[in-house]
N, C-alpha and C positions, 0 to 999 in steps of 0.2 A: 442158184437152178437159177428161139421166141420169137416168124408170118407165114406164112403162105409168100413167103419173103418179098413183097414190093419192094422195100428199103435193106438198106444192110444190115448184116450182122453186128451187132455193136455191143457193148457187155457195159453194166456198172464197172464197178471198181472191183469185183470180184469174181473175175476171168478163172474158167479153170475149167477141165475136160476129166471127164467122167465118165462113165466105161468110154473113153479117150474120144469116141464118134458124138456119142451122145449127150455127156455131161455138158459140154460146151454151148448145148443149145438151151440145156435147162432153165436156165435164167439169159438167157439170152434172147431166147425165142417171145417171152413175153416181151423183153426191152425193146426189140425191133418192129415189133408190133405195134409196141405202144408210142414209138415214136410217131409213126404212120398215122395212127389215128388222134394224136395229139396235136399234129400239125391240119388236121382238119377239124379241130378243135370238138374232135368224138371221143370217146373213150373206149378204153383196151378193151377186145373180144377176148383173150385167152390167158387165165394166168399163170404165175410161175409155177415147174411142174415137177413138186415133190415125188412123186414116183413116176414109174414108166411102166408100160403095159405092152409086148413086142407078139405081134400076131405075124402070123406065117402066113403068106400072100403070094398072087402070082401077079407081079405086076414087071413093068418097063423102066428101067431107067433112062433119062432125058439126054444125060451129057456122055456122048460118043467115048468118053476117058477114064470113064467109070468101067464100060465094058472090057478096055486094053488091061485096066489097073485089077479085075477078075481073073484076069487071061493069065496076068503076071503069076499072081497069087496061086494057083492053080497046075503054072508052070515047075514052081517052088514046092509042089505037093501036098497041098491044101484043095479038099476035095468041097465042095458046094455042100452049103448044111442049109441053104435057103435065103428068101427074100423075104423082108419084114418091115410092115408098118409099125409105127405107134402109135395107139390111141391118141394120145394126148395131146400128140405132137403132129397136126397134120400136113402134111407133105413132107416128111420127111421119109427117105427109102433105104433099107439097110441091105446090104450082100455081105455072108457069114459064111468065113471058112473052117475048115478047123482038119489039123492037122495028124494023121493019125500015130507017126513018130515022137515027138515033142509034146503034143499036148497044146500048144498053141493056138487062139483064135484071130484070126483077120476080120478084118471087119470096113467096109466098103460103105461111106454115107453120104446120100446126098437129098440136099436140099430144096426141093420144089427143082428151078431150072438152076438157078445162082452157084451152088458151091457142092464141092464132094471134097473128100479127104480120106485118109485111109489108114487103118493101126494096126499092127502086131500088139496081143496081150496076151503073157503070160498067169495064171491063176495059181496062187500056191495055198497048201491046207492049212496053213496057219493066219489065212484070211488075206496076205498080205495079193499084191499085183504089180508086176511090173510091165510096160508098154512101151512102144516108140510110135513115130506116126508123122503125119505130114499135117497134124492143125498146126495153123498158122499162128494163134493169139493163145500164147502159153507164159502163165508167171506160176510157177515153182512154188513161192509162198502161201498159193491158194488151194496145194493139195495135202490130205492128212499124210501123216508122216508111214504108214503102210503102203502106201503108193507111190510106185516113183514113173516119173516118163519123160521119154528123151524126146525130143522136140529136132525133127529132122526140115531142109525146105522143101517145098511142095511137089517139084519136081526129082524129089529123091527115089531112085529106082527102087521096087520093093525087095529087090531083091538084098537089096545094102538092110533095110529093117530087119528084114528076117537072120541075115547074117549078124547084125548087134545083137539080136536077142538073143539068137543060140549064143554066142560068146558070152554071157552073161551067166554070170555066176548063179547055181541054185540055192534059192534062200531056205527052201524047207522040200517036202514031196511037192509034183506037181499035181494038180488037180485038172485031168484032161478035157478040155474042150468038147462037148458033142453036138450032135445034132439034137439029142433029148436035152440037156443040159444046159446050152449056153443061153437060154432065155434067163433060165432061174441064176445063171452067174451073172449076166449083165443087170439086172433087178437089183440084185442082191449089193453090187460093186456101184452100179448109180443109187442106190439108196443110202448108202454110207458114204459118200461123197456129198451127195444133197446133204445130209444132214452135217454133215463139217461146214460144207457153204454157209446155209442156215445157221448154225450156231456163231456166226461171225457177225459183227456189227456192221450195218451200210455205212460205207467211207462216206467224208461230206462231200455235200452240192458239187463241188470241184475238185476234187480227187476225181468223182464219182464221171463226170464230163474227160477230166485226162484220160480216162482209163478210156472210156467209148472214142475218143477222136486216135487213139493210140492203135484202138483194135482196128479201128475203121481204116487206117493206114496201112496194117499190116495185112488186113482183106485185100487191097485193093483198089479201094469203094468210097466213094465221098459221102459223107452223113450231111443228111437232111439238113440245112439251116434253120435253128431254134433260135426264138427268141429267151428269153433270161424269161417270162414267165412260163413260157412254156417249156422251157428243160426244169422249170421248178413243179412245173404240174406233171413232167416226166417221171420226175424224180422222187413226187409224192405218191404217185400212181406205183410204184416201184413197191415204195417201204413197204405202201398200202398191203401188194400182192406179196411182198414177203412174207409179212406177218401171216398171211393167211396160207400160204404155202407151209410156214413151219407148225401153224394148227396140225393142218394136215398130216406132216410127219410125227407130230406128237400127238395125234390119235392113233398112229399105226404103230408108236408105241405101246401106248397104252392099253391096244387090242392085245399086242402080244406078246407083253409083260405076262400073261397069266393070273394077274392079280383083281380081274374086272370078269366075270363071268359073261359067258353069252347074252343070258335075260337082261343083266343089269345092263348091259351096252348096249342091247336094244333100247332102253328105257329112256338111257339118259346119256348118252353118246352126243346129241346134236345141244344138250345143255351145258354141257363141260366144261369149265371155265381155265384158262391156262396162265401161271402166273412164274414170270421169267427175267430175267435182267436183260433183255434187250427192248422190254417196255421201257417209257417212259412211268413216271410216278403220275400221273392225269390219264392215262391210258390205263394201267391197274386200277384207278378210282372208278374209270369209265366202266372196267367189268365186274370191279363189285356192284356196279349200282344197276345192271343188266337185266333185276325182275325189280328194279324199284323204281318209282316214278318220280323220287330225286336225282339232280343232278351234280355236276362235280363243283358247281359255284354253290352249291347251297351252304350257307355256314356253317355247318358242324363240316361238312368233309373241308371245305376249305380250310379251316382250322388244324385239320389231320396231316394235309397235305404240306401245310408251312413247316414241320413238326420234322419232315426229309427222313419218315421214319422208311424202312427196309421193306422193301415190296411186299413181302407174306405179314410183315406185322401190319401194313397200311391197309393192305387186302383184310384180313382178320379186323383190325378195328372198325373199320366202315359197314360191317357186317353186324359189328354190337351196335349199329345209332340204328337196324332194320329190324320189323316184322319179323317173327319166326319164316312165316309164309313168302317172304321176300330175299330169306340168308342163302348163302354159299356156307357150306360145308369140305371140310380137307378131304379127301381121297387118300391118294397115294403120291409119290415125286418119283419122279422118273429123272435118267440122267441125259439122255440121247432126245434131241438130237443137243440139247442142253439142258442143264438144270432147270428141274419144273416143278410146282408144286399143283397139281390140280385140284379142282373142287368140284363139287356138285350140288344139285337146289337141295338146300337141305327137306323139302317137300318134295316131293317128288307124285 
């Protein structure tokens, strides 16, 4: 998995479009945010956004090209299924078509005043999706391997899209596009995208810079001038919101695992502790020690920690030097949107 876009679009090192309009902005929308406000040495309003929420709206689009690139879609036999905001995501404006032959959805986005783009997606019942589309800032390597998308240039008539994707071969049934339906399909398709994003490690400091000077050229768009401490306060701001972005997705696991009852998630949902290999090993120490008034320099955990024992054994021993009233306890592990093991206060 980012403004009310002052500054441009610009991404980590891990670029990648999701329901093909919207993934792109996932983690992007908070990046370009945070740019902005790091250069005024404020901190992010908005972070990265593990899910999506698409409400049906009666609103305007800004860029005169958005309306033409409706008209196309439209012309091509793709009848208006609505206009949609996203919570999450504010200024951003969607136009949905969908196709009553094929099954196909269009889909129309644009960005406060700054940028629109536009995608053909395919939905098939074996979960898979395939897409084509005019984003601009596409790597291949940053989608799960059920998704595929052809990366067309901006100025590509839609009507060449829509012609690729019918010639494309059928992978399973298709799953038709509606008016009732495409909210719960885009959800569903940037929710399993976010969570492949998430389960990937943050490239370094400099990957992480290639990749936004890279995207920021293929916008357009000249990026903000950082100093070296501030693309490191960028960049920590970043991890920071990820980390807390993939809680998020693995709560909405863990809701819907089945295995966590309604009361008890009332209970103990906001106590949760989540323990994963994209921690570091002093980050695991940090959350076992969460209802304790030790720290991670205190010498018995420092002792643990030299030890380079396996995150659930480090997590588990730090838990035997506490209080009963103080432990974390195992729950369940989940696999999505990576392996986890969760825990909970063992008091509750």
């Amino acid at each position: 998995m980012w403004t009310t876009m002052g500054v441009v679009l610009v991404t980590i090192g891990l670029t990648f479009v999701g329901l093909f309009v919207l993934l792109k902005f996932g983690i992007r929308w908070y990046f370009s945010r945070m740019l902005k406000h790091v250069q005024a040495l404020g901190s992010a309003q908005q972070g990265v956004v593990a899910r999506i929420t698409m409400k049906l709206e009666k609103l305007q689009f800004s860029d005169p090209q958005v309306r033409k690139v409706m008209q196309e879609f439209k012309a091509l036999g793709y009848a208006s299924a609505g206009r949609y905001t996203v919570d999450e995501m504010p200024g951003v404006k969607i136009w949905a078509g969908t196709h009553p032959q094929n099954g196909s959805l269009a889909l129309v986005l644009e960005l406060a005043d700054r940028y629109f783009s536009a995608d053909v997606v395919r939905f098939y019942e074996n979960g898979a999706a395939l897409g084509a589309g005019t984003n601009p800032v596409f790597h291949a390597e940053h989608y799960p391997s059920h998704v595929q998308y052809r990366q067309f240039p901006r100025d590509t008539a839609m009507q060449d899209l829509v012609q690729w994707l019918d010639a494309r071969p059928l992978q399973s049934a298709v799953i038709a596009a509606t008016p009732k339906n495409l909210r719960q399909l885009n959800a569903r398709m940037y929710a399993e995208m976010m969570d492949y994003q998430l389960s990937q490690p943050l490239p370094s400091l400099e990957a992480w810079k290639r990749m936004a000077l890279q995207d920021a050229a293929a916008l357009g768009s000249a990026l903000p001038t950082l100093t070296e401490p501030q693309w490191q306060a960028a960049y920590d701001a970043q991890r920071e919101s990820q980390q807390t972005a993939t809680e998020e997705a693995l709560q909405d696991h863990v809701l819907r695992s089945g295995q966590v009852s309604a009361a008890q998630w009332q209970a103990m949902s906001h106590e949760l502790v989540y323990v994963h290999a994209l921690l570091g090993s002093e980050e695991v120490a940090e959350r076992a020690l969460r209802r304790s008034a030790l720290t991670t320099d205190a010498a018995q955990v420092e002792a643990l920690l030299r030890q380079n024992l396996a995150h659930a054994e480090l997590f588990e021993a730090i838990q035997r030097l506490l209080p009963e009233d103080e432990r974390f306890v195992y729950l369940i592990s989940i696999n999505a949107p990576l392996d986890t093991r969760v825990y909970r206060p063992q008091a509750l």
